[in-house]
N, C-alpha and C positions, 0 to 999 in steps of 0.2 A: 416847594414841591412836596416836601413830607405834609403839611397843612392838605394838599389838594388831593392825597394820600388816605390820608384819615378820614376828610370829609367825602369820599366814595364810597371807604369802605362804612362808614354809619350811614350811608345811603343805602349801600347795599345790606346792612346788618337791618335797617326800618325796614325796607322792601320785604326783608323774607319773615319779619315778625309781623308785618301787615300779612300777608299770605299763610302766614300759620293760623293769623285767627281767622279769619278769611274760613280758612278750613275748616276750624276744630267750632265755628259756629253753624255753618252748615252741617256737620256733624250732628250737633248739638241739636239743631232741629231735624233733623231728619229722624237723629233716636226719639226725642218727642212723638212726631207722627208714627212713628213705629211702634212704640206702646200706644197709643194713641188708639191702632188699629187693633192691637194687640188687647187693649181690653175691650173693645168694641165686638171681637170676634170669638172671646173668651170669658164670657161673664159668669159661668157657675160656679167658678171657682173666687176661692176667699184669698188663695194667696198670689192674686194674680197681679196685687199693686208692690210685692220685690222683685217678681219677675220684670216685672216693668220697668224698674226703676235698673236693675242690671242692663236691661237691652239699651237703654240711653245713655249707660256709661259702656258697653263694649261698643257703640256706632264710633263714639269719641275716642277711646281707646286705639281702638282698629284703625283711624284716622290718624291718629300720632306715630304705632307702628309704619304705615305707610311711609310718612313724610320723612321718619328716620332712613328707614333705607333707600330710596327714592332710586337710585340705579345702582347702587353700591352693594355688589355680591356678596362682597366682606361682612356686613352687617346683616344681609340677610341668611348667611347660616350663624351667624353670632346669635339673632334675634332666635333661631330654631333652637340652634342649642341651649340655650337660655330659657326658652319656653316649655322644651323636654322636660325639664325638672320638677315641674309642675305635676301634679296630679290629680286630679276631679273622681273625688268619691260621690257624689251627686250624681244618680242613674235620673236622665231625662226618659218620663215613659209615655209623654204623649208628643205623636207624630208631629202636631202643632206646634209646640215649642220649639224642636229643633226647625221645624220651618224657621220660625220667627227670628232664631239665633242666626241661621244664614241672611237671614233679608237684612238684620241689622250689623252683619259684617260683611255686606255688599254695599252699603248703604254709605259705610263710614271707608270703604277702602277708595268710591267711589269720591267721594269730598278730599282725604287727604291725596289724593292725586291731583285734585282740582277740578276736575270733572261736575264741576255743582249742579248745573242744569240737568243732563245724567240721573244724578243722584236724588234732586229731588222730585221729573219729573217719572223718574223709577219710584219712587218712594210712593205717590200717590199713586199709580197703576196699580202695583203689586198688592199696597196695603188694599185697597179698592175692593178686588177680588177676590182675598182671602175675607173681606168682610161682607162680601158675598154669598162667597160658597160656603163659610161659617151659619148666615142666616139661610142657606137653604136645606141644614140638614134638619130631619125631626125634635121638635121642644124636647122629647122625651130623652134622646142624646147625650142634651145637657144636662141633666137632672140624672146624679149621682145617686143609687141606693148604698147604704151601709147598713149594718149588721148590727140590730139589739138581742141584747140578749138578758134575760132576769131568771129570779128564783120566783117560784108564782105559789101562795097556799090558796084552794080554790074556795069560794066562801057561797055556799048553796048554789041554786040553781038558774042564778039572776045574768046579767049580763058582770061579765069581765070586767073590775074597779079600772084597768087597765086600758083600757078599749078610749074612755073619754078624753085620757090622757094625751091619744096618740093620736086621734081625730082633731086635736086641738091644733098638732105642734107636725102632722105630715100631711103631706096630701096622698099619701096612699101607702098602704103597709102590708103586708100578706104571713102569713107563718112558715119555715121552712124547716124548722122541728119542734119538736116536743118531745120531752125526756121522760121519764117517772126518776123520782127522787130513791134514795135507798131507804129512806123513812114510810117510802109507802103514802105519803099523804101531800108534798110537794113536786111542784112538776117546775125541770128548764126548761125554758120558752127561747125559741132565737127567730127574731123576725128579721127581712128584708124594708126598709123604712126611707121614704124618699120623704126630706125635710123641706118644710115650706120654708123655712127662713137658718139658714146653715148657722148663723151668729147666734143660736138662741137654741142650742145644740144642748148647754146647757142647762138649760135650764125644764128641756123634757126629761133629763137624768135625772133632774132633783125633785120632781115632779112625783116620778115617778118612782123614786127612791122614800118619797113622802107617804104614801101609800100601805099602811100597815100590813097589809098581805103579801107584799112584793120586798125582796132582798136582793144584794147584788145585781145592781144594774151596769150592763157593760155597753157603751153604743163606742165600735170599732169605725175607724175613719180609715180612708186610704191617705198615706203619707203625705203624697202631692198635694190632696188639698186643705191638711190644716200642720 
């Protein structure tokens, strides 16, 4: 009797460890297609393959919370209270992102329930759409300006050493001040600068740091993207 005991219950202990991965692999692919979409619909940006790579472990994650609490009240204000203590100094500041955090903890609450069909053929509508409405806003959207700024001494009355520089390394740049030095004979320049190749950001600094007439170069990013 204890024999017939045992072998139900590792019947029923395989049963629910087949259905756990069952879950935490549809999970698994669902946060795939989710970054998937997620850089399909976010390409200017350089930091967008950790962000990616977080949405395919919170689908999975969010999917294992599920299964833990499953109808059991008890654990889920354990899981709250437990979660409280947590704190996220990370300011998300583009509206996209938090999309995408929800879709991939809809995505994974959807699988750890079992709900797989649900969940992945959510997964493909949603991602669909946002990689949609993503390519319907204007190129210029995408294309981030940031802020140069250098010391300039100006050398007769030819074109700017500078100017070659930036026609190499942007595709488009405008001036948005100009200073006069307290020397009287150097001027701070701070341009507006849309880069043709963000990876190589680099190397217009030293470029143009190279430059014998030019000091202090500063080219300011916004945090999010590097």
């Amino acid at each position: 009797m204890e024999m017939i005991q045992d072998m139900r219950q590792f019947a029923a202990y395989e049963m629910t460890a087949m259905h756990t991965l069952q879950n935490l692999a549809i999970a698994l692919l669902c946060g795939l297609l989710v970054a998937g979409f997620y850089r399909a619909a976010i390409r200017y940006r350089s930091s967008y393959r950790t962000f990616a790579g977080a949405l395919i472990a919170m689908a999975m994650i969010t999917a294992i919370v599920i299964m833990i609490i499953e109808n059991n009240l008890a654990r889920a204000f354990g899981l709250v209270g437990a979660m409280s203590i947590i704190r996220f100094r990370t300011a998300v500041k583009d509206i996209q992102d938090i999309v995408f955090i929800f879709f991939a903890l809809a995505v994974g609450m959807g699988a750890g329930v079992g709900i797989h069909i649900v969940s992945l053929t959510g997964t493909f509508a949603v991602g669909a759409v946002l990689v949609a409405v993503a390519n319907l806003q204007p190129i210029s959207g995408r294309r981030r300006e940031y802020l140069l700024q250098f010391t300039y001494w100006p050398q007769g009355e030819g074109e700017p050493a500078y100017l070659d520089v930036m026609r190499r390394h942007c595709r488009k740049h405008h001036l948005v001040n100009s200073r006069a030095r307290p020397d009287g004979e150097s001027l701070d320049l701070a341009f507006y600068v849309t880069l043709k190749d963000l990876d190589r950001h680099s190397q217009l600094v030293r470029e143009l740091g190279d430059i014998e007439a030019i000091l202090n170069v500063s080219l300011f990013f916004d945090e999010e993207d590097f």
